[in-house]
C-alpha positions as CSV (number, residue, x, y, z in Angstrom):
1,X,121.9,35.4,201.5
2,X,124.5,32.2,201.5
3,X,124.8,29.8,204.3
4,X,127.6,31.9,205.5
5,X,126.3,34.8,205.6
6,X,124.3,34.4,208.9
7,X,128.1,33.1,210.8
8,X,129.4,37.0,209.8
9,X,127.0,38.2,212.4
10,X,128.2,36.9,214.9
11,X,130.5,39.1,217.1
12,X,134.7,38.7,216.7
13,X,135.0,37.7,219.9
14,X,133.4,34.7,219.6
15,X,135.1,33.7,216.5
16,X,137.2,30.8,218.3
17,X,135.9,27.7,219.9
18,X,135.3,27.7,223.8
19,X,135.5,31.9,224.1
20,X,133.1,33.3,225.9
21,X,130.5,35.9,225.7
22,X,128.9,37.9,228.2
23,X,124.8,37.7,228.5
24,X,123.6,40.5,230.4
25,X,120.9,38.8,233.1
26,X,120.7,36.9,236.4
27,X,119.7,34.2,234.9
28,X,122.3,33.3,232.4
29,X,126.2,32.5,232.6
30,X,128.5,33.4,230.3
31,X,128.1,32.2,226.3
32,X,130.5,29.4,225.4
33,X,131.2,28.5,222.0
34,X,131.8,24.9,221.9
35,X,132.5,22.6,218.8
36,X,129.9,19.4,218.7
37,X,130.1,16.6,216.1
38,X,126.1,15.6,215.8
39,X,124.3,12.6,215.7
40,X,120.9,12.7,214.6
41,X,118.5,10.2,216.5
42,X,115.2,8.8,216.0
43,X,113.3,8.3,219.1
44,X,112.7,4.2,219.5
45,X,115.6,3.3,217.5
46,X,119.8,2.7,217.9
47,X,121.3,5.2,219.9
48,X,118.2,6.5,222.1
49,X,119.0,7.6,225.2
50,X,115.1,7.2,226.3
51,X,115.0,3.8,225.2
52,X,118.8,2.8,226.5
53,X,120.6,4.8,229.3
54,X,117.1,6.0,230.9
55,X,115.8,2.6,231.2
56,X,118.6,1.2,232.5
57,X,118.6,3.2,235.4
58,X,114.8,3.9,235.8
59,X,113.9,1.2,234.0
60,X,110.3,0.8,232.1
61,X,107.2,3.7,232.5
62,X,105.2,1.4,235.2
63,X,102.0,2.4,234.1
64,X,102.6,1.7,230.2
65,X,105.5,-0.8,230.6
66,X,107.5,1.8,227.9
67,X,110.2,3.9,227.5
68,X,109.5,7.6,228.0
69,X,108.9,9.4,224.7
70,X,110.3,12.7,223.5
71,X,108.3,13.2,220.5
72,X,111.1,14.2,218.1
73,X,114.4,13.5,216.7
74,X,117.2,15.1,218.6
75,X,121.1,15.4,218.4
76,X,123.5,13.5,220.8
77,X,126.7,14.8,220.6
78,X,128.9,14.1,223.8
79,X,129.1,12.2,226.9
80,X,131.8,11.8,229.6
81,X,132.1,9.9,232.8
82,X,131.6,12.8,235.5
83,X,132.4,11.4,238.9
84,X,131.9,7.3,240.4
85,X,128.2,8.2,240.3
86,X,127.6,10.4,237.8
87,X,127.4,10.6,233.9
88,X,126.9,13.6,231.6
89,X,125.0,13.3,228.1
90,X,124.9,16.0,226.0
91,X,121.4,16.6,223.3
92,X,120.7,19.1,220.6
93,X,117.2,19.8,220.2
94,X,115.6,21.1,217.3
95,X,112.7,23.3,217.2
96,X,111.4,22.4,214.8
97,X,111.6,18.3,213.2
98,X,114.5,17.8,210.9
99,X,111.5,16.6,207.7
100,X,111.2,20.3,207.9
101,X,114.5,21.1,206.8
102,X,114.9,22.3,203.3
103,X,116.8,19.6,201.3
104,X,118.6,22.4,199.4
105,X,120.1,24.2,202.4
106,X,121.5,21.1,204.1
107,X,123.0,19.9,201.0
108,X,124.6,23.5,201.0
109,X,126.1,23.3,204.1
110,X,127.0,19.3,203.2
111,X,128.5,20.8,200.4
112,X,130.5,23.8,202.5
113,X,131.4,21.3,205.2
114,X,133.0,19.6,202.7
115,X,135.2,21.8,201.5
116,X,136.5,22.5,205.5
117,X,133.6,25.7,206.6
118,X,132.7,24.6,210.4
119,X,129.3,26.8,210.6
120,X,128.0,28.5,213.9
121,X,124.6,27.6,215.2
122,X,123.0,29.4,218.4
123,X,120.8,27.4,221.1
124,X,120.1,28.6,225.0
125,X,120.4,25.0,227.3
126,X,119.9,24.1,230.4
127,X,121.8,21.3,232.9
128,X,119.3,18.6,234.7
129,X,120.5,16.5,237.4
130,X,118.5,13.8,237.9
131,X,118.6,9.9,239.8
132,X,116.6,7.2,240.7
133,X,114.2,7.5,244.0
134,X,113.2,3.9,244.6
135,X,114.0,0.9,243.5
136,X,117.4,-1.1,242.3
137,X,117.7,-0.2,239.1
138,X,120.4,-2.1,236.7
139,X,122.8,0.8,236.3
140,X,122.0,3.1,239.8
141,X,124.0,6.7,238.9
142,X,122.9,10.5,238.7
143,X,122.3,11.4,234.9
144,X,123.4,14.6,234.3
145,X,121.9,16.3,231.0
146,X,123.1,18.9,229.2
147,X,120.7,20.2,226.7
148,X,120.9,22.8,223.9
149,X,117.8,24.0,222.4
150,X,118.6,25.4,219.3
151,X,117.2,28.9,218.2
152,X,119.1,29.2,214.7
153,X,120.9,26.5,212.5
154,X,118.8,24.1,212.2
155,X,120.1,23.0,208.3
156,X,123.8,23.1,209.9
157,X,123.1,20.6,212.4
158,X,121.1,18.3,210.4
159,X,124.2,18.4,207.1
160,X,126.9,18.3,210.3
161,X,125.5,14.8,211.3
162,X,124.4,13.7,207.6
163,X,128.1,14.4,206.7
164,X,129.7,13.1,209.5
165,X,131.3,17.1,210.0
166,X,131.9,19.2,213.4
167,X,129.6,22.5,213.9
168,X,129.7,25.0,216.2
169,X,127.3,25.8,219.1
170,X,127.4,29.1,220.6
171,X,125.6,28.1,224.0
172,X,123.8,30.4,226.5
173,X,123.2,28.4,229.6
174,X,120.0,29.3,231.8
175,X,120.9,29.3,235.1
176,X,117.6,29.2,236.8
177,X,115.6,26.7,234.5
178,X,117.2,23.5,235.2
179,X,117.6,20.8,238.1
180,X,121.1,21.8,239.0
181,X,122.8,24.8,241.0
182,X,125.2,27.1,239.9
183,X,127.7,25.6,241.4
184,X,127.0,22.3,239.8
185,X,127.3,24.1,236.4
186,X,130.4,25.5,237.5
187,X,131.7,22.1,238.1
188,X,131.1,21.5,234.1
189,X,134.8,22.9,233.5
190,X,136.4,20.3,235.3
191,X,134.6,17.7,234.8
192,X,133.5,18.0,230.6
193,X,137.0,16.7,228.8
194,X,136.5,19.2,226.4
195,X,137.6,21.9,228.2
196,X,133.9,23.8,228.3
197,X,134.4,27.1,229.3
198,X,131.7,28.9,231.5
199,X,132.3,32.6,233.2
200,X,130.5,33.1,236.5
201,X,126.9,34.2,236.8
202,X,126.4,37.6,235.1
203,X,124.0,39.6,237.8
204,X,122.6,42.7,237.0
């Protein structure tokens, strides 16, 4: 099987970026397929959001006087002002760490990337809303996070950010496993500059 072969499964319909895709449950909205240009972080290091945006608004862990710690590399990938008092960040995170990655797949899809394929990975995310209960902290707003944790593709994401390349991310958001209400994750369409396209809640 070659690296493309697993982006001919996926349905027509989803073949262009933003369509969506009905998920039958309750629980989900529709599938959006969005296009995501990753940055591979290091927790501790440049570009944490742990160590940067969340301390700035809740500042240090009291007890341990550190950040907080998410025990593996992750993707950032977008951000956007959302309103005066709220900011959305966007992650990608991997199942599994990127050291388990087999160097000869990513330098496939480096290789692929390279000659213009933008491949398709698959991840089911959720939307947190969270903000500061106490306190003054230096920068005081509601963090919104959107976070895809991704099922498949896991050497596409890793050779998009090593090659500096776009993927795509068809996205299943779970309605009823975040801090936020559906109609905060309906206000994603306005609000996200990339034009992120979400149906309304599929019910049974």
């Amino acid at each position: 099987m070659t690296p493309e072969d697993g982006d001919r499964c996926l349905p027509e319909k989803v073949a262009e970026p933003n369509a969506t895709v009905s998920v039958p449950s309750h629980k989900w909205t529709c599938g959006v397929l969005l296009r995501v240009e990753p940055r591979l972080v290091v927790p501790g290091q440049e570009g944490d959001y742990f160590s940067g945006e969340q301390v700035a608004t809740w500042g240090l862990d009291q007890f341990w006087g550190l950040p907080e710690f998410p025990y593996t590399p992750y993707y950032r990938t977008f951000e956007t002002t959302v309103d005066a008092s709220a900011h959305l960040y966007e992650f990608v995170v991997p199942m599994v760490p990127p050291t388990w990655n087999a160097r000869e797949r990513v330098e496939e899809y480096v290789e692929l990337m390279g000659r213009g394929t933008v491949p398709t990975a698959v991840a089911v995310s959720t939307l947190d809303m969270c903000e500061p209960a106490v306190g003054v902290p230096t920068d005081h707003y509601q963090h919104w996070g959107l976070t895809h944790f991704l099922l498949d593709g896991h050497h596409k994401l890793e050779a998009a950010a090593t090659a500096g390349r776009p993927v795509q991310l068809l996205s299943l958001l779970a309605l009823s496993e975040g801090l936020a209400e559906s109609a905060d994750c309906a206000r994603l369409p306005a609000r996200n500059r990339r034009s992120l396209l979400l149906g309304d809640p599929v019910t049974r």
